[in-house]
C-alpha positions as CSV (number, residue, x, y, z in Angstrom):
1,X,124.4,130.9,83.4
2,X,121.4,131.8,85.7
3,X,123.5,134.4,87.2
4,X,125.0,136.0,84.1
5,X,120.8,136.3,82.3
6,X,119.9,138.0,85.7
7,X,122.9,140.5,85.7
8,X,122.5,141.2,82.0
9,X,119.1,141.7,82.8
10,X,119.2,144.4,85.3
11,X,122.4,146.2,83.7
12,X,120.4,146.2,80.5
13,X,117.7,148.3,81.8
14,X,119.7,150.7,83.7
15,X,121.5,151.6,80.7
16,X,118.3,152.6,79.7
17,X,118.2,155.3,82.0
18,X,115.6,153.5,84.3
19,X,116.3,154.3,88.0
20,X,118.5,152.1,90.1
21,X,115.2,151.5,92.4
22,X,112.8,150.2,89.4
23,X,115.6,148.5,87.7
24,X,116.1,146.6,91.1
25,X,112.7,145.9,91.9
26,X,111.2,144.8,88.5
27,X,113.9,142.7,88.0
28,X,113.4,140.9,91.4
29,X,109.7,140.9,90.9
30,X,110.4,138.9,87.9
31,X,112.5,136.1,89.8
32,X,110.3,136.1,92.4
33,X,107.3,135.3,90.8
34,X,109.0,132.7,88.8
35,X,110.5,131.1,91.6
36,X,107.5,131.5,94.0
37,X,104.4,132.1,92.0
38,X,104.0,135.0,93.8
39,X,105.2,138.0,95.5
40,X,103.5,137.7,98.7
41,X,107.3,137.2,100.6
42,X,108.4,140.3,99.5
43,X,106.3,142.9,101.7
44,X,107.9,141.1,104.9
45,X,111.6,141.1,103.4
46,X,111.5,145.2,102.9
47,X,110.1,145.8,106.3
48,X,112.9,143.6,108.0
49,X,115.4,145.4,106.5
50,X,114.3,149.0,106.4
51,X,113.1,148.6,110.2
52,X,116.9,148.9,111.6
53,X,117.8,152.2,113.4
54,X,120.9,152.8,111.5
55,X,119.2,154.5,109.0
56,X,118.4,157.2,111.3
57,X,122.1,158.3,110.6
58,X,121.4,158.8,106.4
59,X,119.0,161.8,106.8
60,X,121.2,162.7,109.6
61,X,124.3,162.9,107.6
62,X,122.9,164.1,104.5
63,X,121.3,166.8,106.3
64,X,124.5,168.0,108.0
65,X,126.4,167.8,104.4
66,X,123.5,170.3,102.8
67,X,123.5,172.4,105.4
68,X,127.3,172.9,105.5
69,X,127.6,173.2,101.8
70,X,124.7,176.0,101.7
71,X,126.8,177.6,104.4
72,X,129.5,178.4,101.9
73,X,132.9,176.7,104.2
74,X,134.3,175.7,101.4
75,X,135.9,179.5,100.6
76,X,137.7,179.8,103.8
77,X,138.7,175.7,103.8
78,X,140.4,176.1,100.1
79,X,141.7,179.8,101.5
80,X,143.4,178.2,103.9
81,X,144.4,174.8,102.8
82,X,146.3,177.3,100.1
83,X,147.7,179.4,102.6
84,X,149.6,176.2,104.4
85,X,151.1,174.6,101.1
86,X,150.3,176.8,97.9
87,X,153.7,178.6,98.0
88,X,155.4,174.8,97.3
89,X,155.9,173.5,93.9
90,X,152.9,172.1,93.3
91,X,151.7,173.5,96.4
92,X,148.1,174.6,94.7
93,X,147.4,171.1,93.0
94,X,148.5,169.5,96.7
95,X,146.0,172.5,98.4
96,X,143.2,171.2,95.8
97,X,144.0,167.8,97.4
98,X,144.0,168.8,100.8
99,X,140.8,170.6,100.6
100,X,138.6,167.8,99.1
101,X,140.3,165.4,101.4
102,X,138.8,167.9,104.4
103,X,135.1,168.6,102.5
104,X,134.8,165.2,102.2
105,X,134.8,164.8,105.7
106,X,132.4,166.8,105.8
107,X,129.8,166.4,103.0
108,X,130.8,162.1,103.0
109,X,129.6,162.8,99.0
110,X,132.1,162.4,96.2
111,X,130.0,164.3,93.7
112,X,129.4,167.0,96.3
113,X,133.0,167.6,96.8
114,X,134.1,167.6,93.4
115,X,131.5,169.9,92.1
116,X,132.4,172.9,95.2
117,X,136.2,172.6,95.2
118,X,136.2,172.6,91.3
119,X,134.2,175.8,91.3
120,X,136.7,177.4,93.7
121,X,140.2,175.5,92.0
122,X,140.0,175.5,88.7
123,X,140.3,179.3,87.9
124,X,142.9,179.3,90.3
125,X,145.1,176.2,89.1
126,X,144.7,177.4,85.4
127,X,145.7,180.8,86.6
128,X,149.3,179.6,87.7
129,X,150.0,177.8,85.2
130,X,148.5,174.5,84.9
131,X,147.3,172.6,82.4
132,X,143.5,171.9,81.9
133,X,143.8,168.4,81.6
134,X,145.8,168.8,85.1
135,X,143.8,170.9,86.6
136,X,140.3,168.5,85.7
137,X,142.3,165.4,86.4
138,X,143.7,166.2,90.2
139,X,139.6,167.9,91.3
140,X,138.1,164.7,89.9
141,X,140.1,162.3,91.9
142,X,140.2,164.7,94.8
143,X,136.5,164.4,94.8
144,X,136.8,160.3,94.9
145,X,138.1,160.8,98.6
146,X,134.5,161.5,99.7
147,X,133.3,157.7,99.2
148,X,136.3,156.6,101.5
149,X,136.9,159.0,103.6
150,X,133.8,159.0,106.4
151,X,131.2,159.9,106.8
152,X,130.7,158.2,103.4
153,X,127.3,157.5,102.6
154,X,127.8,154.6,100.4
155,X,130.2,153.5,103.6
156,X,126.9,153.8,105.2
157,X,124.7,152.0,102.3
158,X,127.2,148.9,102.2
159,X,126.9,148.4,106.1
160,X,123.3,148.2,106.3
161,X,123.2,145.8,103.3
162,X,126.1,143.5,104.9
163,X,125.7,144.0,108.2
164,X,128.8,145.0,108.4
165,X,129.8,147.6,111.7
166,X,129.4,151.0,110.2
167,X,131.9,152.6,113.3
168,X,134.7,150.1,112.2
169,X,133.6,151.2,108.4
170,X,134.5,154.9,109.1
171,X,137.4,154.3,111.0
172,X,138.8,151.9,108.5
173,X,138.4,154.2,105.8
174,X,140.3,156.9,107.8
175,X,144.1,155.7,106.9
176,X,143.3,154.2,103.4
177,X,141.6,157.9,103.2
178,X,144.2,159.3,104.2
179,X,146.8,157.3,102.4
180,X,145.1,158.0,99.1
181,X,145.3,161.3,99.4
182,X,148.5,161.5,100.0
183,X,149.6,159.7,97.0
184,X,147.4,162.2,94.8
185,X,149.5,164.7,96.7
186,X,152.9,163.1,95.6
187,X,151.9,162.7,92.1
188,X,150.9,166.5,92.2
189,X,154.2,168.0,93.4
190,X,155.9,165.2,91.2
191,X,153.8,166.8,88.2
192,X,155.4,169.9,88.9
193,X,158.8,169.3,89.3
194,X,158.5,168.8,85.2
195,X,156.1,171.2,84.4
196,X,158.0,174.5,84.3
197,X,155.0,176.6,83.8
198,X,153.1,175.8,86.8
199,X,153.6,179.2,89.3
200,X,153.5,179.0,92.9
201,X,152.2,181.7,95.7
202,X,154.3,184.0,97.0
203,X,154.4,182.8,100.7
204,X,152.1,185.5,102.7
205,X,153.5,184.8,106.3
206,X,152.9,183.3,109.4
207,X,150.3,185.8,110.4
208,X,147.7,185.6,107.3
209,X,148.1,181.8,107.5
210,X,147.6,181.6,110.8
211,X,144.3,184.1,109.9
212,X,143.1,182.1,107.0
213,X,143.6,178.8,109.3
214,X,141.4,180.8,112.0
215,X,138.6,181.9,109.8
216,X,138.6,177.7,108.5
217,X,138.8,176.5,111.9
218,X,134.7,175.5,112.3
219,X,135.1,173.4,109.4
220,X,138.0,171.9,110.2
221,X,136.7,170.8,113.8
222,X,133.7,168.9,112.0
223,X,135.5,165.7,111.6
224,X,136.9,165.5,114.6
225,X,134.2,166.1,116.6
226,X,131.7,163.3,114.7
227,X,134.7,160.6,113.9
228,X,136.3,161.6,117.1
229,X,133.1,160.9,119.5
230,X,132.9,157.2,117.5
231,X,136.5,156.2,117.5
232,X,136.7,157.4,121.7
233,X,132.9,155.5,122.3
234,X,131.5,158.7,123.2
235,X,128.4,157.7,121.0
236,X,127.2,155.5,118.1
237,X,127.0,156.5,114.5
238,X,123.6,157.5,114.6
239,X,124.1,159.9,117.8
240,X,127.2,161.1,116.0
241,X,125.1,162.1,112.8
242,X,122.8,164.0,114.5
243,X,125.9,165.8,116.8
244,X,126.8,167.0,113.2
245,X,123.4,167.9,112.4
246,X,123.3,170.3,115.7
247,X,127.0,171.8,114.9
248,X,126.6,172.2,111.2
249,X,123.5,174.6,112.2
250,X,125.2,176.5,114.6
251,X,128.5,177.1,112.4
252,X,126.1,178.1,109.8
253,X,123.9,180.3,112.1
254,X,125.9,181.9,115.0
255,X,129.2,181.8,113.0
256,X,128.7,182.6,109.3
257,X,125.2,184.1,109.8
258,X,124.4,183.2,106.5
259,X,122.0,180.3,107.2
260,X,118.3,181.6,107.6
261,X,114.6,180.2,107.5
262,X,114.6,179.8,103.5
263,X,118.1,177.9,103.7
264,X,116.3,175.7,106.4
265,X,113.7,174.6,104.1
266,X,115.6,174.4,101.4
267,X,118.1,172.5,103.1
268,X,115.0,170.0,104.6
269,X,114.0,169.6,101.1
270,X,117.0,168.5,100.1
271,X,117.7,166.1,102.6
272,X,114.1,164.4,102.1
273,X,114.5,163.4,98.4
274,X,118.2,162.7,98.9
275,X,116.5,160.3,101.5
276,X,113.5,159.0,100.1
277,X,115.8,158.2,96.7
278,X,117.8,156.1,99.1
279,X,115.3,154.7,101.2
280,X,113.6,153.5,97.8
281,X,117.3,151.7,96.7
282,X,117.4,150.4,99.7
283,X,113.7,148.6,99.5
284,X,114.8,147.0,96.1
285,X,117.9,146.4,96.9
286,X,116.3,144.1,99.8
287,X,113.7,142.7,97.2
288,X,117.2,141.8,94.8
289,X,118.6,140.1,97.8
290,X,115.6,137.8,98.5
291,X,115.1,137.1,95.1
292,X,118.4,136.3,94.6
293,X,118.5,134.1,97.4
294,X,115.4,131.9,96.6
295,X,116.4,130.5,93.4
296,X,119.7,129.5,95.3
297,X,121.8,131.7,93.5
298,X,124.6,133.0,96.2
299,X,124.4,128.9,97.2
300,X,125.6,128.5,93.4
301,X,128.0,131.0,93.2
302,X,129.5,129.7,95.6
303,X,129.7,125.8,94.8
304,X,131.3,127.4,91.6
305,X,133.9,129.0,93.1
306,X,134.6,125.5,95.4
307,X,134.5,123.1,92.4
308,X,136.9,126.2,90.7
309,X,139.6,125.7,93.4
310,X,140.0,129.6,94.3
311,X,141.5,130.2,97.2
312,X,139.9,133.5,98.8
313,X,142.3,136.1,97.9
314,X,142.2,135.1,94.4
315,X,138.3,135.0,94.5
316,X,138.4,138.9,95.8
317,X,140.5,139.9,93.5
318,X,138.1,138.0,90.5
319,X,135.5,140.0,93.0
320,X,137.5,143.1,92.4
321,X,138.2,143.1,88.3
322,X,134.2,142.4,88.1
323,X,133.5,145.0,89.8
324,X,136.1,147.3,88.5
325,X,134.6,146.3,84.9
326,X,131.2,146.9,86.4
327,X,132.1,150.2,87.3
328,X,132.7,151.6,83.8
329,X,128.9,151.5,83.5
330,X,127.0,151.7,86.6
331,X,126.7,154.5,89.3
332,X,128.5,153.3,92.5
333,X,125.4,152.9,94.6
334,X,124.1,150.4,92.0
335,X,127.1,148.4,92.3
336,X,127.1,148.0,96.0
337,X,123.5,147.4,96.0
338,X,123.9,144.6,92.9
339,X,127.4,143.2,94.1
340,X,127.1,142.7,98.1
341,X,123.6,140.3,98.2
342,X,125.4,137.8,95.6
343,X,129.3,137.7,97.1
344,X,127.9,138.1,100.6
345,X,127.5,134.3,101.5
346,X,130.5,133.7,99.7
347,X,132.5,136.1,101.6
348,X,131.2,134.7,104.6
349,X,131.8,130.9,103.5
350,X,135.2,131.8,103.3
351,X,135.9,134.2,106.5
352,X,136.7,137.2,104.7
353,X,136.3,140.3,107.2
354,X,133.8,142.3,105.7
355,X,135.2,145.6,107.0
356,X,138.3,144.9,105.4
357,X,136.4,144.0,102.0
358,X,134.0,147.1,102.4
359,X,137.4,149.1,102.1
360,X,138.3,147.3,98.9
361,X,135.1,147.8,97.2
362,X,135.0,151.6,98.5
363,X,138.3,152.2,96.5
364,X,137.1,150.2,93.6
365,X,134.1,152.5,93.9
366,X,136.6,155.5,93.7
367,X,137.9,153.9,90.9
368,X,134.6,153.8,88.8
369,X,133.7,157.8,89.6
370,X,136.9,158.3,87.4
371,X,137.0,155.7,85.1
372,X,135.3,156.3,81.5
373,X,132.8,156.1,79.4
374,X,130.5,157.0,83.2
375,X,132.5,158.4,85.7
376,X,130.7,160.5,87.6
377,X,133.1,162.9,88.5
378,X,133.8,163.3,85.1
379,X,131.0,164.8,83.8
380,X,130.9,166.5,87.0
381,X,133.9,168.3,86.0
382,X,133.1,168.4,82.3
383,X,130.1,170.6,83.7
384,X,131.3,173.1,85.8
385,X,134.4,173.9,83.4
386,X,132.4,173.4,80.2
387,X,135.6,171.5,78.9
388,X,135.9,168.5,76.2
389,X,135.1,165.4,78.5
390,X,138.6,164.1,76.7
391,X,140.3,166.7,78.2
392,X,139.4,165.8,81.9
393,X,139.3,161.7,81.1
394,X,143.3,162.7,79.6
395,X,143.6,164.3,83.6
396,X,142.2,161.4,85.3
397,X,143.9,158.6,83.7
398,X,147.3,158.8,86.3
399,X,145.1,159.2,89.1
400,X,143.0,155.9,88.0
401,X,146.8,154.1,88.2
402,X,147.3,155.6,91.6
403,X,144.1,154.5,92.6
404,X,144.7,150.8,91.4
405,X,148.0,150.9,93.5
406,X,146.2,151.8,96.9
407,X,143.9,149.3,96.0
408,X,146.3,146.6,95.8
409,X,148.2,147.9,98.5
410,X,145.0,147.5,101.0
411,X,144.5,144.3,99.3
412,X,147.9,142.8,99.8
413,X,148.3,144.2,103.5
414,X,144.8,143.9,105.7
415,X,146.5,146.5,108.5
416,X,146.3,149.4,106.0
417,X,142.3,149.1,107.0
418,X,141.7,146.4,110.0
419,X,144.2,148.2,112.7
420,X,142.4,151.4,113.8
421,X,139.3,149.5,114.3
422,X,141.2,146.9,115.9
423,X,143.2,149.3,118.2
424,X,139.1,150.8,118.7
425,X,138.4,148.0,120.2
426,X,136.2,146.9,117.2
427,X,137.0,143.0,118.1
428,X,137.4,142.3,114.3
């Protein structure tokens, strides 16, 4: 009962529009003063968990996203992802896939991805034939791909609150990634088959592919070169982040030469209230956890699930519909930041890796970026095509279905997720 008044509680107020941070915080102000009498513990709780140096790698990251966004790759990486496999059928709807499965490898943001490839696909896709609803419905799950596929920031967020390796993380996330879009790709030529309408390109030879693939290239060698350096050992997470900070500048600089003084500030702008917004979730996220904690509540949960009998696959996936509910409401970082302090002692009560379970919430989080009445995505896509927010829900709805089956298949087989950072020498 405790649980459920605490929960309606802080959803409540972040319906309201209150930011994830205050919601956090007030509402573990409130528990802690009732518990304690005071809130004299929670000063020491936020500096024990802000003072860990892998949150060097979030401005890090976020930085190298900004400044390869501002850069303008995304031209030459949808150029050439439709050079290789727009003249299939289907072949523009499986390029849309391919190129948000690459930007998100490069900008690790979901919101981020959907917003630049939509700019650049949707005029094309609608121009060969496609339906709207299609066209909205394939960007917005092709966007999803940016929370799985690393370096994911809320990869990154969900580590620092568990404690969780955040190299396995992004390597794990690599063939679910990778799966994932894969399937989206399927169901796109699939689409086609039936759809009569849809035009492909004219296939424009070896030589111009080869050119378009040339002109993409520096983007292209941005994943391999940060996810590359973690998977070989080469360096940590943090050292890889700010490898991709020093590349990002010079692809914008010494190759595009459109990345001066002004983008620099602008850029470092950017990157310091993306920062400070998360720096601030994370601080009441911490205060939620210890609040949590003191009036026993993790220690409750989890006598309930003993005296319930659950065995711990059927506990994740009761873990798994709540948060799937959850995330018809709730932004993604709120989820992971109200989810992981409660089932975290559970989890660990009943030896469930927590890489393995990061990659199950991560697609549930896909999931809720796509999933009415507040995906994300949706009204990203609702914003840059000024379109009826039916019409792109009506596109998302097979993709949610697809989703739900890579989520059942990582749930049902641990290898999809545990064996690269296994075969990294991870120890998991």
């Amino acid at each position: 009962m405790l649980t459920f008044i605490i929960l309606a509680l802080l959803i409540l107020m972040l319906l309201t529009g209150m930011p994830i941070f205050a919601g956090l915080a007030l509402t573990s102000i409130v528990v802690t003063v009732i518990a304690e009498g005071s809130i004299s513990s929670i000063a020491d709780t936020v500096f024990a968990k802000l003072d860990n140096g892998l949150l060097t790698a979030i401005p890090m990251f976020a930085f190298m996203a900004h400044v390869m966004i501002r850069s303008k790759v995304v031209d030459d990486l949808y150029d050439a992802a439709n050079a290789m496999v727009g003249h299939f059928k289907g072949g523009l709807g499986v390029a849309t896939v391919l190129a948000c499965t690459i930007f998100a490898a490069i900008s690790g943001s979901s919101v981020a991805t959907a917003l630049t490839i939509g700019s650049s696909a949707i005029p094309q896709m609608k121009r060969f034939g496609y339906r709207d609803s299609d066209t909205y419905g394939v960007i917005a799950a092709g966007g999803t791909l940016g929370i799985l596929i690393p370096p994911s920031g809320p990869l990154i967020l969900y580590a620092i609150v568990s404690e969780a390796s955040i190299g396995a993380l992004f390597i794990a996330g690599l063939i679910p990634g990778i799966m994932m879009a894969l399937l989206f790709a399927f169901y796109c030529m699939g689409q086609a088959y039936f759809r009569p309408e849809i035009r492909d390109n004219d296939w424009i030879g070896f030589r111009a592919c080869a050119r378009a693939m040339g002109k993409s290239i520096w983007s292209l060698l941005m994943p391999p070169i940060v996810l590359g350096g973690i998977y070989m050992g080469v360096f940590t997470a943090s050292e890889a982040a700010a490898i991709g900070c020093i590349y990002a500048l010079m692809v914008g600089v010494l190759v595009y030469r459109n990345f001066g003084w002004k983008d620099l500030a602008q850029t470092a702008h950017e990157t310091v209230r993306t920062t400070a917004m998360l720096f601030m979730i994370l601080a009441a996220a911490a205060m939620f956890g210890h609040a949590v904690t003191i009036i026993r509540l993790p220690i409750e949960l989890m006598e309930s699930v003993t005296a319930m009998g659950l065995s711990p696959m059927a506990f994740i996936i009761a873990i798994m519909l709540v948060i799937f509910v959850l995330g018809m409401f709730l932004e993604t970082i709120a989820i992971i930041l109200i989810t992981t302090p409660i089932v975290l002692p559970a989890l660990m009560q009943f030896d469930v890796n927590l890489v393995w379970y990061g990659i199950l919430l991560m697609i549930n989080l896909e999931l809720a970026l796509i999933t009415p009445p507040v995906g994300m995505n949706l009204f990203v896509i609702k914003g840059i095509a000024q379109a009826p927010l039916a019409e792109v829900i009506r596109g998302a709805l097979p993709y949610v279905l697809i989703l739900i089956l890579g989520l059942i298949a990582v749930l049902l087989f641990k290898p999809l997720a545990l064996w690269l950072p296994e075969l990294a020498g991870f120890g998991l």
